[in-house]
N, C-alpha and C positions, 0 to 999 in steps of 0.2 A: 344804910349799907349799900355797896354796889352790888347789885345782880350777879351771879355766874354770864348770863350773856356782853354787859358789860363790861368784867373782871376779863373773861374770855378775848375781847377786841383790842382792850388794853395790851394784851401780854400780844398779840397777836402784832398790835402796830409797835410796838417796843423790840420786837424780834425781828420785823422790816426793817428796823433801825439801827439795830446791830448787821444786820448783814451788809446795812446801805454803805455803813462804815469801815466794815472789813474790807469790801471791795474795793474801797476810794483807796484805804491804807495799801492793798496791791497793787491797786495802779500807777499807785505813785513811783517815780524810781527814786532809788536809792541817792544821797548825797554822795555826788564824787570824792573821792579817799582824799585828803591832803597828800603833797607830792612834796618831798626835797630836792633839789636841785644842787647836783654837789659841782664844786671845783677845787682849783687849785688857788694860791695869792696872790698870783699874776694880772695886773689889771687886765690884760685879755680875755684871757676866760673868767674873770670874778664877771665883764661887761656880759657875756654870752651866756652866760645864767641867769645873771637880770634878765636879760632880753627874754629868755627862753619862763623863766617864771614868772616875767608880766603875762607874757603868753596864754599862761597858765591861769591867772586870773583872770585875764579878759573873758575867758569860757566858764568861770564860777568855781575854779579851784582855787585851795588855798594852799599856794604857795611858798616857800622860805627858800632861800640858798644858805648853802653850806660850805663853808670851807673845810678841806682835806688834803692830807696828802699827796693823796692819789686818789680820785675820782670815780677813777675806771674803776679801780679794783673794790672801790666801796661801793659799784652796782652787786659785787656777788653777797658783800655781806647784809647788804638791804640797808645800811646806813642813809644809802643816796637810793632813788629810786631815777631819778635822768643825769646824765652828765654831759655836757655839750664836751664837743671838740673838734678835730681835722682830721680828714679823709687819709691824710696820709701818714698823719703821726700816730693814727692808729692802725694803721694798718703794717705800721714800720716795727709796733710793736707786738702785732698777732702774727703778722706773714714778714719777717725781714728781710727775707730773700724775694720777693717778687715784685717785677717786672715792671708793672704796671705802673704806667705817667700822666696818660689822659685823667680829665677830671671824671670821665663813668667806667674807666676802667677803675682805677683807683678805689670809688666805691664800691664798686661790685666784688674784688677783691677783699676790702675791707669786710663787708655784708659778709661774706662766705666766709671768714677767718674767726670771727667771734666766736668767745665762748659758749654754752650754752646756757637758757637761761637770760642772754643780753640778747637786743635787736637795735637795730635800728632807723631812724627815721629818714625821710627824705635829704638829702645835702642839699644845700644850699647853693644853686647852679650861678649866680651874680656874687656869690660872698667866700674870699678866700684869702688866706694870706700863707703864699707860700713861697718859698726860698728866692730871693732876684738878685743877680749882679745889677749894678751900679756904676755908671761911669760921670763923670765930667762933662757938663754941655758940648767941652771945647772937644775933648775926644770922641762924642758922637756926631757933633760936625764932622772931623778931620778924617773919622771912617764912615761919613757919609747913611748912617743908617741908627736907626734906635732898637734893631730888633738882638737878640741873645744869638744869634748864629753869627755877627759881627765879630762877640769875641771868640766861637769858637774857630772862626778863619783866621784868627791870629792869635792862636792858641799857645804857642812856644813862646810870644815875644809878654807876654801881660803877667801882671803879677798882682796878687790878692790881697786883701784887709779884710780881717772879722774882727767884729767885737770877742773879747774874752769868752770862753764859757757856751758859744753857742754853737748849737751841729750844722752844720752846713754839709752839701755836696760835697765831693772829691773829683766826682767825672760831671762832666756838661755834655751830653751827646755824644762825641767822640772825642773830646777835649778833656784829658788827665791833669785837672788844674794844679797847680803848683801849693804847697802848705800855704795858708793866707798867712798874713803875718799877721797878729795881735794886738788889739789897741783896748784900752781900761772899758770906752764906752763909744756911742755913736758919735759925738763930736769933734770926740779926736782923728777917730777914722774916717768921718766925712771933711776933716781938716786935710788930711793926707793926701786925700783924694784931687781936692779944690789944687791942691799944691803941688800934684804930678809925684808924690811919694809911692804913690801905688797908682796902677792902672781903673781898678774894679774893685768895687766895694758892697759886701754880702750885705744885703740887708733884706724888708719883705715885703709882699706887693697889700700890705694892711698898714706900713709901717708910718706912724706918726710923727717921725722924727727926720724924714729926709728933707735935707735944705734946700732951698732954689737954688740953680744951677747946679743941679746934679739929676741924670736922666735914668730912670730906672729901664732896662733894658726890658723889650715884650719878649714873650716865652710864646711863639707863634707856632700851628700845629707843622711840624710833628712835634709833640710836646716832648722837650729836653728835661726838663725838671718836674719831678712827679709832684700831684695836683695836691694843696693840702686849701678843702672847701669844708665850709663848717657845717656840722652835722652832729645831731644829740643821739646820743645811745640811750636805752631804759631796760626797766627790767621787762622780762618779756611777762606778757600775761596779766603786768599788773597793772596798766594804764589801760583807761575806760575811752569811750569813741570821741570824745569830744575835748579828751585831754591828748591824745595822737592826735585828731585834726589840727589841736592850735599848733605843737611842734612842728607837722609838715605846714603850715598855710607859713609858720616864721621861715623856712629855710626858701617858701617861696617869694616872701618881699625882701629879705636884708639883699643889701649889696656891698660890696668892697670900696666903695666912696664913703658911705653913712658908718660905716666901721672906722674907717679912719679918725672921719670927722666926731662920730662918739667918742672915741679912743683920745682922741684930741682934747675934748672937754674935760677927762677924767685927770689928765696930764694938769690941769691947769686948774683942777680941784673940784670938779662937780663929784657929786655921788654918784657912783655907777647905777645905784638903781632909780633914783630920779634922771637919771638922761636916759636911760632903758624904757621908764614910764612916759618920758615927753615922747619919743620917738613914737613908740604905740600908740600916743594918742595920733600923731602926725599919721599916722600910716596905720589903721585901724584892720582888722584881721576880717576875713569873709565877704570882701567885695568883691 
C-alpha cells in the first residue's frame, strides 16, 4: 500500500499538473472566428472578395465568399461580416450630396457617413476604378493632350457614348456633358468611337475591355471626377488584429494595372479565386 507521505506527493504533483495545464489553456489565444466576405455577381467585386478572403487566409482565417444582393446592407444583418467595394459609390450611397472628389477626401467623407456598427479599412491609394471619358488616339492627337480638361475646353462641341444601364457623371468640372447616347455594350460603343460617331466614350480607369487605339483621358489634380478607390467595410468590433492587418496590408499592394489584368483573366475564363490565390502568392503580405 502507498504511505500517506507518498499518497500526499502524489495528489500534490498531480495538482501541479492541473494547474500547469490550466495556464498553457489561457495563454493560448483563441482561434480567430471565420469571416464571410459578401459581394455582388459582378466579376469585379466577386475578384475583390477573393482577393480580400485570400487575404484572410494567408493570416490563418478561414475564409468563404458569398454572393448577395447587396453586400453592404448584409454587414447590418451579420450575414457577411466584410464587404469590399469603392470609395465613392459608397459614399454616393451614405452622403449623395457631398462634394468630395479627391481620393482622401472621398474617403474621409465616406468613413464619416457610415452606419453605425460598420467601419472601415484602409483604401487602397494605387487601386481604383473610376468613371473616365475616352477618346480616339486621332482625337487626342488633333487636341494635342491626353488629360480630361481637353474635353472640358471643348465642352459645347463633344458628344458622349455610354454603355446601356450604367451611372455615369453629368458635370465634368465645369462641363454640363450632353445625355450620352446608348449603345447595348462596350464594343459597340468603342466601335462608334474608332468611327467619329461620338466624340467620348464613358468607360473606367479598371476597365478590361478598352481597345488599342483608344486613349483614356488622365483625371489630373484638381480632381474633376470623384475618386472611386477600393476599400472593404466590416462589421465593427467583430474582426480580431490580424484579420484587420490582412485587409489594410491588401488595399496596400493592389494597384489598378494587376486589377485589370486579373479582371482580364476572369474575362477569358480563370476562376476568380484561383487568380486572387496566384496573385498572393506573387505578392505575399507583410514584407
Amino acid at each position: 500500500m502507498i504511505d500517506l507521505a507518498a499518497r500526499t506527493t502524489v495528489i500534490r504533483w498531480l495538482l501541479v499538473l492541473i494547474v500547469a495545464v490550466a495556464l498553457v489553456g489561457c495563454g493560448a489565444p483563441p482561434p480567430a472566428p471565420a469571416l464571410t466576405v459578401g459581394t455582388s455577381a459582378d466579376p469585379e467585386t466577386t475578384l475583390l472578395a477573393e482577393i480580400y478572403a485570400a487575404g484572410l487566409r494567408y493570416y490563418g482565417t478561414v475564409a468563404t465568399v458569398k454572393i448577395s444582393d447587396d453586400p453592404v446592407a448584409a454587414l447590418d444583418d451579420a450575414s457577411v461580416s466584410v464587404a469590399p467595394g469603392f470609395t465613392g459609390r459608397l459614399l454616393e450611397r451614405f452622403a449623395p450630396d457631398s462634394a468630395a472628389r479627391s481620393a482622401a477626401q472621398v474617403y474621409r467623407a465616406m468613413a464619416g457617413a457610415l452606419p453605425e456598427g460598420v467601419a472601415t479599412g484602409d483604401y487602397a491609394v494605387a487601386a481604383e476604378d473610376k468613371a473616365a471619358l475616352a477618346v480616339s488616339a486621332a482625337t487626342a492627337t488633333a487636341w494635342g493632350s491626353r488629360d480630361l480638361t481637353a474635353l472640358v475646353d471643348r465642352c459645347s462641341g463633344v458628344s458622349i457614348g455610354a454603355v446601356a444601364g450604367t451611372n455615369r457623371p453629368s458635370v465634368v468640372g465645369a462641363c454640363t456633358l450632353p445625355t450620352p447616347r446608348e449603345f447595348r455594350d462596350s464594343p459597340a460603343m468603342f466601335d462608334a468611337l474608332r468611327t467619329g460617331a461620338i466624340t467620348a466614350a464613358w468607360t473606367g480607369t479598371a476597365a478590361a475591355d478598352v481597345p488599342d487605339g483608344v486613349v483614356v483621358l488622365v483625371d489630373r489634380k484638381p480632381t474633376l471626377v470623384p475618386a472611386q478607390n477600393v476599400v472593404a467595410l466590416y462589421r465593427r468590433n467583430e474582426l480580431n488584429q490580424m484579420q484587420l492587418r490582412s485587409i489594410n496590408e491588401i488595399a496596400g499592394v493592389l494597384d489598378t494595372a494587376t486589377l485589370v489584368d486579373m479582371l482580364r483573366q476572369i474575362r477569358a475564363g480563370a476562376d476568380p479565386r484561383s487568380v486572387a490565390e496566384a496573385w498572393l502568392t506573387a505578392n505575399p503580405l507583410g514584407r
